[in-house]
Structure formats: C-alpha cells, structure tokens
MIBA-465286 format. One record per residue (C-alpha): residue in one letter; x, y, z. Coordinates in nm, 2 decimals. Layout:
BEGIN
A, X, Y, Z
...
END
This chain:
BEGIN
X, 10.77, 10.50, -16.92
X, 11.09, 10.48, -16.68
X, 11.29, 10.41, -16.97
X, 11.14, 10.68, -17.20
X, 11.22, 10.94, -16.92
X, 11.55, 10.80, -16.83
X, 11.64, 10.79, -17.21
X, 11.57, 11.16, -17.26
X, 11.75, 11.25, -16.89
X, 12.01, 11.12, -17.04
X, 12.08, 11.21, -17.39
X, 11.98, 11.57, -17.34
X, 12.21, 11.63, -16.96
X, 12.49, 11.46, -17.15
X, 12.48, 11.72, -17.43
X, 12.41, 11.99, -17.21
X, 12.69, 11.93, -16.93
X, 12.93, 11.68, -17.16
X, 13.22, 11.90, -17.21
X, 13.25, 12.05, -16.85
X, 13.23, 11.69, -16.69
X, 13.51, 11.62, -16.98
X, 13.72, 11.87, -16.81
X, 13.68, 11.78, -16.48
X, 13.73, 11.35, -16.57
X, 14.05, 11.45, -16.72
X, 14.17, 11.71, -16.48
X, 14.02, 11.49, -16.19
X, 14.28, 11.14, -16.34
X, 14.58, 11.41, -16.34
X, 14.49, 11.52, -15.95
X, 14.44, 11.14, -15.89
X, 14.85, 11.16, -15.87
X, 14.88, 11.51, -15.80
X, 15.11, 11.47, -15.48
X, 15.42, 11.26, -15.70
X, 15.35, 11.54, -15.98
X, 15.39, 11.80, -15.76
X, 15.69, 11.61, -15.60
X, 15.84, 11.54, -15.92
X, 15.79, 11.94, -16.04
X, 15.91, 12.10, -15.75
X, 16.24, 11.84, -15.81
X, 16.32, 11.96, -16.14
X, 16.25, 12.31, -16.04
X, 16.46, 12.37, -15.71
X, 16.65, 12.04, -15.75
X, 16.71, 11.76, -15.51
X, 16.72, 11.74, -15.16
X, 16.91, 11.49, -14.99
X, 16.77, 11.32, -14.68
X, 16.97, 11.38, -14.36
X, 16.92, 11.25, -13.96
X, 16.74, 11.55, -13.82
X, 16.52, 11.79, -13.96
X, 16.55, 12.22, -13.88
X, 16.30, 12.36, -13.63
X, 15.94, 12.49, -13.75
X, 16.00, 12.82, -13.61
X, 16.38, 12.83, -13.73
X, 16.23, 12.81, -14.11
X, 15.97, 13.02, -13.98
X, 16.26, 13.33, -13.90
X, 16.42, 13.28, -14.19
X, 16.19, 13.32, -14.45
X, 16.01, 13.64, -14.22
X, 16.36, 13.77, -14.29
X, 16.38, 13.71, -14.66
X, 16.03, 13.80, -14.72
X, 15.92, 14.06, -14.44
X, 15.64, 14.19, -14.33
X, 15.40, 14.40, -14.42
X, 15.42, 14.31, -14.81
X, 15.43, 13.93, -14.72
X, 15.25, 13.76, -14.43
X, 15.25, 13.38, -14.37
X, 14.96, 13.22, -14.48
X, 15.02, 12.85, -14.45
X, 15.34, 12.63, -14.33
X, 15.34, 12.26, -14.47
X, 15.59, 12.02, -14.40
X, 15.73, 11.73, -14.61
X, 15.56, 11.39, -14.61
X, 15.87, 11.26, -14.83
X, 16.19, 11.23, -14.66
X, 16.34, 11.42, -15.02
X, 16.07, 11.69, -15.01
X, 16.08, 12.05, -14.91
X, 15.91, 12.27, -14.66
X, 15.60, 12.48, -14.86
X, 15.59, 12.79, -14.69
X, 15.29, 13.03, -14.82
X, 15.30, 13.41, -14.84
X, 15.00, 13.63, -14.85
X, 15.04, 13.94, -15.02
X, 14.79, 14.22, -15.05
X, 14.67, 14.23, -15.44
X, 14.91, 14.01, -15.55
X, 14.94, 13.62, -15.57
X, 15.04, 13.38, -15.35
X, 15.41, 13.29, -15.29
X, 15.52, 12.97, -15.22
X, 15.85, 12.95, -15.02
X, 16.07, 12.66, -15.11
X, 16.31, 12.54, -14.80
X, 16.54, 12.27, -14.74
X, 16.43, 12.11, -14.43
X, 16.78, 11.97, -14.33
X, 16.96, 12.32, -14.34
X, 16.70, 12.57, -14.37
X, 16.80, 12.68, -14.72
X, 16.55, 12.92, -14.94
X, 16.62, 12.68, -15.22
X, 16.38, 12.98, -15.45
X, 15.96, 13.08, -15.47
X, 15.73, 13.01, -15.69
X, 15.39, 13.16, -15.78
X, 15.16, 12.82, -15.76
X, 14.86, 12.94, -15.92
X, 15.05, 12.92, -16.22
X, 15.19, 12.58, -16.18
X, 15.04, 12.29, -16.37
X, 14.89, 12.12, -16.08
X, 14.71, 12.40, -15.97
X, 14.58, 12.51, -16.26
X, 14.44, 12.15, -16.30
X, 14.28, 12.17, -15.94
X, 14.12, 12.47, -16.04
X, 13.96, 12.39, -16.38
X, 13.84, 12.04, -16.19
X, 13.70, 12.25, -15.92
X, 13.55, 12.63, -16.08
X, 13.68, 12.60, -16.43
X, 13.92, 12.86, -16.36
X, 13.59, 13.05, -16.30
X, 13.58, 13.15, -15.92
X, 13.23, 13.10, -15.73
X, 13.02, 13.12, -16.03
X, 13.25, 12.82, -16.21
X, 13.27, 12.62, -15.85
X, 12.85, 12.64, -15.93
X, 12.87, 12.55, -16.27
X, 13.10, 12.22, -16.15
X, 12.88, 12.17, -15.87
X, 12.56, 12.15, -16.13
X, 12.77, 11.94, -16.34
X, 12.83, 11.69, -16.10
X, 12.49, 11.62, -15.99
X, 12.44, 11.59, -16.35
X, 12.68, 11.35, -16.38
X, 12.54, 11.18, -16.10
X, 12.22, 11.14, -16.26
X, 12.35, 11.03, -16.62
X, 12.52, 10.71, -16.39
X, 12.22, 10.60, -16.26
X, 12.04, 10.66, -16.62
X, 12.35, 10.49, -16.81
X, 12.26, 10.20, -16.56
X, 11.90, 10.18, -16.61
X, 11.93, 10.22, -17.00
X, 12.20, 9.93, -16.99
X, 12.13, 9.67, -17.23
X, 12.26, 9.36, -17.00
X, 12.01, 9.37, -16.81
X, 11.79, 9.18, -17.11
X, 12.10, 8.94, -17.16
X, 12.39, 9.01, -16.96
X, 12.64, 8.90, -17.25
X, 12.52, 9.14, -17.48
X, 12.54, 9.45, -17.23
X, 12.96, 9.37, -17.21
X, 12.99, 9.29, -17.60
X, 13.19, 9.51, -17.82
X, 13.14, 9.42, -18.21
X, 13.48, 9.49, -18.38
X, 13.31, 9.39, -18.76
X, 12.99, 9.53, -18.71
X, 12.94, 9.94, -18.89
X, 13.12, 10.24, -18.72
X, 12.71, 10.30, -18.57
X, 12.70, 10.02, -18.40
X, 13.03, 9.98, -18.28
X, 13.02, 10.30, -18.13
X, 12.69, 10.25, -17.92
X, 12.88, 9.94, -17.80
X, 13.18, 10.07, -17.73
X, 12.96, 10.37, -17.54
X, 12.74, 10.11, -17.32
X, 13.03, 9.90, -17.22
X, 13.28, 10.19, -17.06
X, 12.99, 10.34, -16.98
X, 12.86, 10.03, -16.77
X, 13.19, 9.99, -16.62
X, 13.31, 10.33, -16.51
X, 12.94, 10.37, -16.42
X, 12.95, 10.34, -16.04
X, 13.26, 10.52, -15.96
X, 13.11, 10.83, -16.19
X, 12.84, 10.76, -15.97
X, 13.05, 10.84, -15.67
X, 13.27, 11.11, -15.83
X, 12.96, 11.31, -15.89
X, 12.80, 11.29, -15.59
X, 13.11, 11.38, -15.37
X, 13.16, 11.64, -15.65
X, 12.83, 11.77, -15.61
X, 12.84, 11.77, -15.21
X, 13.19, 11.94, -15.15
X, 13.10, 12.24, -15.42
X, 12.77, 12.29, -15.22
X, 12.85, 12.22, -14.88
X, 12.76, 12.49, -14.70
X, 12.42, 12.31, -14.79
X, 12.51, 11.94, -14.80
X, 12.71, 11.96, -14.46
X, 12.41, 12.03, -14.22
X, 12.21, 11.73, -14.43
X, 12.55, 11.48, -14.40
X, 12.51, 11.58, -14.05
X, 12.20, 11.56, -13.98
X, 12.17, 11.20, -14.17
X, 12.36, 11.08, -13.91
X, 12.24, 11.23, -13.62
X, 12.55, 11.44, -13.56
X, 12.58, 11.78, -13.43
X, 12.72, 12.00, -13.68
X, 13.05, 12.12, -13.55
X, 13.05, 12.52, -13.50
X, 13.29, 12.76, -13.68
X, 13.62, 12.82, -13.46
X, 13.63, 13.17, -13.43
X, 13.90, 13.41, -13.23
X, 13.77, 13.65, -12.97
X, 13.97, 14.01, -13.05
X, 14.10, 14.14, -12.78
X, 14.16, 14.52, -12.78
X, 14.55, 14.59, -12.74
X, 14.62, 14.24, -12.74
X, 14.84, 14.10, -13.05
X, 14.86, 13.75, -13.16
X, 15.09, 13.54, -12.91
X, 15.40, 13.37, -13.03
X, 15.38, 13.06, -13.25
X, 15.60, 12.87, -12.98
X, 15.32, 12.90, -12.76
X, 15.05, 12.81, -13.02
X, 15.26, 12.47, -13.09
X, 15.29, 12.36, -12.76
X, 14.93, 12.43, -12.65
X, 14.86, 12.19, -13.00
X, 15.10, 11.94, -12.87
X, 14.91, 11.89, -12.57
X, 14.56, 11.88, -12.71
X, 14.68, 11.59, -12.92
X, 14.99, 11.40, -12.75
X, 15.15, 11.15, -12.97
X, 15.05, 11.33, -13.28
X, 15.29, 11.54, -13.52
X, 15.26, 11.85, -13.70
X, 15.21, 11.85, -14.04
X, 15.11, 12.22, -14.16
X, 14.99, 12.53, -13.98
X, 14.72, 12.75, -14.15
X, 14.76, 13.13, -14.02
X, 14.50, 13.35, -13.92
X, 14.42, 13.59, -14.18
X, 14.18, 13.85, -14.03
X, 14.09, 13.92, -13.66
X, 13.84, 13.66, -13.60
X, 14.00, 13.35, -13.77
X, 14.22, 13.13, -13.57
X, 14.52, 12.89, -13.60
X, 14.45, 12.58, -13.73
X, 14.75, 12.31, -13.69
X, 14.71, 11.98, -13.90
X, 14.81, 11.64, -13.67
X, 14.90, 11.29, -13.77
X, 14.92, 11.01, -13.57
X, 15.15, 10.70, -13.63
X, 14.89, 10.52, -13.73
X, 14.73, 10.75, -13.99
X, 14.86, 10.77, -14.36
X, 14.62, 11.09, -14.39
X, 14.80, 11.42, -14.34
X, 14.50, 11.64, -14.29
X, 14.22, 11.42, -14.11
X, 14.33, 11.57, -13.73
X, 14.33, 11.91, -13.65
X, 14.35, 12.15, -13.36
X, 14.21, 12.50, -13.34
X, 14.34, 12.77, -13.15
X, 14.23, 13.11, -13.05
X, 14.47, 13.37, -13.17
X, 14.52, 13.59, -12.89
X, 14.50, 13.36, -12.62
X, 14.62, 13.03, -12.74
X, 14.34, 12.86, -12.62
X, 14.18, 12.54, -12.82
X, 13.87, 12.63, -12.96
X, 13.83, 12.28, -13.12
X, 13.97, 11.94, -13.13
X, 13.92, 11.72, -13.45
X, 14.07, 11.36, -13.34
X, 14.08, 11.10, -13.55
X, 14.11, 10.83, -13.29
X, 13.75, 10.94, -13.19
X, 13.58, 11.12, -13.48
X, 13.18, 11.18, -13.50
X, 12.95, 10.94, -13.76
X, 12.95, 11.27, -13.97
X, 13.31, 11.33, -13.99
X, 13.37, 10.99, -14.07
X, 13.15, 11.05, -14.37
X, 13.30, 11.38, -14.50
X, 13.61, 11.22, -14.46
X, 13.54, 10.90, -14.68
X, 13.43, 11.17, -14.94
X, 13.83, 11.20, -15.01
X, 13.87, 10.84, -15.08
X, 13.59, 10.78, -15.30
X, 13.63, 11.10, -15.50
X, 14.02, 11.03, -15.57
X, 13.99, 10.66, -15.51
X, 14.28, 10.65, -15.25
X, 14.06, 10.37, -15.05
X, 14.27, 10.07, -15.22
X, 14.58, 10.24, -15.24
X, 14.74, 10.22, -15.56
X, 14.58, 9.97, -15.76
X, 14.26, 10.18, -15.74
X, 14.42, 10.49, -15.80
X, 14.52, 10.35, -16.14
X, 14.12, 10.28, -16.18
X, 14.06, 10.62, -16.10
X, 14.30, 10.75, -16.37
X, 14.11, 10.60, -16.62
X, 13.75, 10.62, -16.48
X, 13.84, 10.99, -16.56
X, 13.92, 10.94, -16.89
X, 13.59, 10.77, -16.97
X, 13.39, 11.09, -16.98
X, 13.57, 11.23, -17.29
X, 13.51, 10.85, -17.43
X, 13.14, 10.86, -17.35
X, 13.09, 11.19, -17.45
X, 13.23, 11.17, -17.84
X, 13.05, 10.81, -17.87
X, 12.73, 11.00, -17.70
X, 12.74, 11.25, -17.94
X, 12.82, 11.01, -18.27
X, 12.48, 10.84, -18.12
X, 12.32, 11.15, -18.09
X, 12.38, 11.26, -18.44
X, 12.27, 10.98, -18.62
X, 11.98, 10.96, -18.43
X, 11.64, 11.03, -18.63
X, 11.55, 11.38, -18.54
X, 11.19, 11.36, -18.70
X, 10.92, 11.14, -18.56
X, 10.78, 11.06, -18.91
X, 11.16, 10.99, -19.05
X, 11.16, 10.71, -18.73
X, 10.88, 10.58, -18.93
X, 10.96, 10.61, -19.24
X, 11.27, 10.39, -19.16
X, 11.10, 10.15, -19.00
X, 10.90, 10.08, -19.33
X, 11.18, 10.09, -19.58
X, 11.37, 9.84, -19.30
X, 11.03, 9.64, -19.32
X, 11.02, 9.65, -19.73
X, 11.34, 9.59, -19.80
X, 11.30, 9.23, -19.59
END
C-alpha cells in the first residue's frame, strides 16, 4: 500500500512539475558559481582592475557617482564592495519606472569604469528563472510549489528504490540490456544518488519562496523569538542624516567588523541596513546592523558571533541549498546534482510512456509473457 501510493506520488508530481524543477536544477548548477561568473563578466565587460595598497573611501565613490548620476532621476539603492582584491565597487541606482543601474567603480581611483542594466545580464536572468521563472510573485509561487514537490518525489524516489531488496542491484546500470531497461536503471541510480541533496534543495527551495510562512515555524521549532521588522520612525521636517554618521554609528554597534554593502532606505519607513564581516567569517552577508534613518539610531543588531538557534537555521539554508558547506569539492556536487533533474525527468518520462496504460493490457502481457515461457 505505501508503495502503491508512493509509486503514483511519484510518477504523476514528476510529470506535472518535471519541466519547472528542470529549469530551476539547471539554472540552480549555474548560480552554484554565480559569484566567479559574475566576476569573470563584469571583467570582460569593463576590463581589469589592477590591485593597489589602499582602497578610495565609501563616501568618496558615493560623491562621485551622485554627481554622474544625480538625483532625482537616480537614487542609490545599494552600495557593495569587492570581496576580490581585482573586483569593482557595485553601486545600484533606483530609478522611477525604469530598471536598475548598476554603477561600475574602480575602487583604487574612484573611476566610473561604465553601467550596466543587470536584469539583463546572464546571471540575473538565471537567478530569476531559478527563483519566479521570470514570472514575478505568481512564478516565485509556482517555484515554491515546485519545490515541495520536488521534495516529495526525493523521499518517493527513496522509498521506490530497488536496493533496498538487494543493495547491488539498486546501484546497477545494464549497458547490454534493451533501451527500456537501461533507462529505468540509469533513472533509479542518479536518482538514488542525487536523491538527498534534491531532498535538501527542495525543502530550502520550498521554505525561502514561502517564508513569510515558514519563518515563524523555523522559529518557533526552535524556540526563538521571531525577530521584528526594523522600521524608521518619520520625523516631520526631519531629512535623512548623513551617511558619515550612519557608518560610524555601524562601526560601533559591531567593532572589529567591516563593511561590506549598504542597502538604502527606499520609502519613509525603511531603514539602513549595513552588511558586516568579521575576520573570521568567509560569509559577506551573515551580520548586519540596522539603523533608523532620521536619527541614526540601531534599530537591530544581527551578530554572528552570537546569533539565535533560529538564525543559525535560516542561515544553514544558504549552504545546503548552494552546497557552499564543503567548499569547493561540494560545489562541484552541486553543479551536477542540478543537472540530474533534466536526466531524471527524460528517463521518467521514457518510463512513463512505455508504461501500460490499460489495466487489462497489464494483463494481457502478463499472459503472452506467461505463454511464450
């Protein structure tokens, strides 16, 4: 009975949701190395940059750019600095109806080295067919679906594996055997190996695309308070004080710690948010501090020296979903555990196909198999 039921779970999600978890596996093994694609992109467009002693202030690139793009048609949006001694600044400019653009600055001179419109680059476009299939909030559901289902054809694929009769069998492959048989075999043996970490990418999947649901239940799992949303208290004829101020107050909240990117407030209740690493940390994003606009204050601390059960959990979502957790050697693994969806979804459907539609034809087989002995 648990097989019968698994068995239809299985053939009949995979058909359903096959092709968008084929999108995402092989979108998801590109963004595995999205960071040296990116790197090498940006290279080729805007050319090299060669490393020197001392890097230009934050606010120095900040003037500059305000004076080649100015205000109001562009406001800054996000500031990101280089994690690569050769890379650039990333500057981001709002404008109103019109994309993003991304400022490309030299961070040894403060050069505009040119912009670019990143929703149209390569890596974003991957990013957002793996996350909403190009498809805003109604694809980011349709991915979110798709990864539960994914989750659910793992632990199917498991249960239906044939090793678990004879565990020799469940890892053969029979090269002379008919194109029918070869296929199931080739099908239950990725499928058996990539199963676990398809396992994970659909779960994690699943949980970041609904998360305004999933966080209070990661939270609450492990008896954490749900941190509140930072908000900015508007002040009436007060204006947003100077970034200088805003940078010190975050240097103090988190001594020791560098800036890596600023996010700007965009409206009159959202705040500064300036990403911090510590020596220690290979993670650019995993400590934050939060600052109220029009006061400076810090709304919220995020330290990774001292997070919460719960963030510690949302954050391991990151390494299990890109597979960053072993550094490169399981990186590699997770370039081709994304490939395996297109595998198991062409063998599924060769399966699928010449599989007897007709209860009476599955007898009649079984007769003519029985006669012909």
């Amino acid at each position: 009975m648990i097989r019968r039921t698994a068995f239809k779970l299985h053939r009949y999600l995979g058909l359903v949701t096959g092709l968008i978890i084929v999108i995402v596996g092989l979108t998801g093994s590109l963004l595995v190395f999205r960071h040296e694609i990116n790197h090498f992109l940006l290279q080729s467009q805007f050319g090299q940059i060669v490393p020197q002693p001392q890097q230009i202030s934050i606010l120095s690139v900040i003037d500059t750019v305000k004076a080649a793009y100015p205000e109001p048609k562009f406001t800054l949006s996000f500031f990101e600095l280089p994690t690569q001694a050769n890379a650039p600044i990333r500057v981001e400019l709002g404008s109103k109806n019109q994309p993003t653009t991304e400022v490309i600055v030299n961070p040894y001179t403060g050069k505009i080295l040119g912009d670019r419109i990143p929703q149209y680059t390569i890596m974003d476009i991957a990013y957002n067919l793996h996350n909403n299939l190009l498809a805003g909030e109604i694809g980011t559901t349709l991915v979110g679906i798709a990864a539960f289902f994914l989750f659910v054809l793992s632990i199917t694929g498991i249960v239906l594996w044939s090793g678990w009769r004879k565990l020799l069998t469940g890892f053969k492959i029979k090269t002379n055997a008919s194109i029918k048989r070869l296929n199931f075999d080739i099908h239950k043996v990725v499928g058996i190996i990539a199963a676990i970490f398809l396992a994970i990418n659909g779960f994690t999947g699943f949980c970041w695309n609904f998360y305004s649901y999933t966080q209070p239940i990661i939270y609450a799992a492990t008896f954490t308070p749900t941190p509140p949303e930072p908000a900015s208290k508007p002040v009436q004829g007060k204006s947003t004080i100077a970034l200088a101020k805003m940078l010190k107050n975050a240097d103090e909240a988190l001594p020791g710690a560098k800036t890596t990117y600023i996010s700007f407030p965009s409206s009159p209740e959202s705040v500064f948010m300036v990403g911090k690493q510590f020596p220690e940390e290979k993670e650019v994003w995993r400590s934050r501090v939060y600052l109220d606009r029009y006061t400076g204050e810090v709304l919220q601390l995020r330290n990774s020296r001292s997070l919460s059960l719960g963030d510690e959990v949302v954050d391991s979502f990151n390494w299990w979903h890109f597979g960053t957790f072993g550094g490169l050697p399981t990186r590699i693994l997770y370039f081709f555990v994304g490939l395996t969806p297109l595998i198991l979804f062409i063998t599924g459907l060769v399966m699928w196909w010449y599989q007897p539609k007709n209860p009476l034809t599955q007898k009649r087989r079984k007769l003519e198999k029985l006669n012909c002995k």
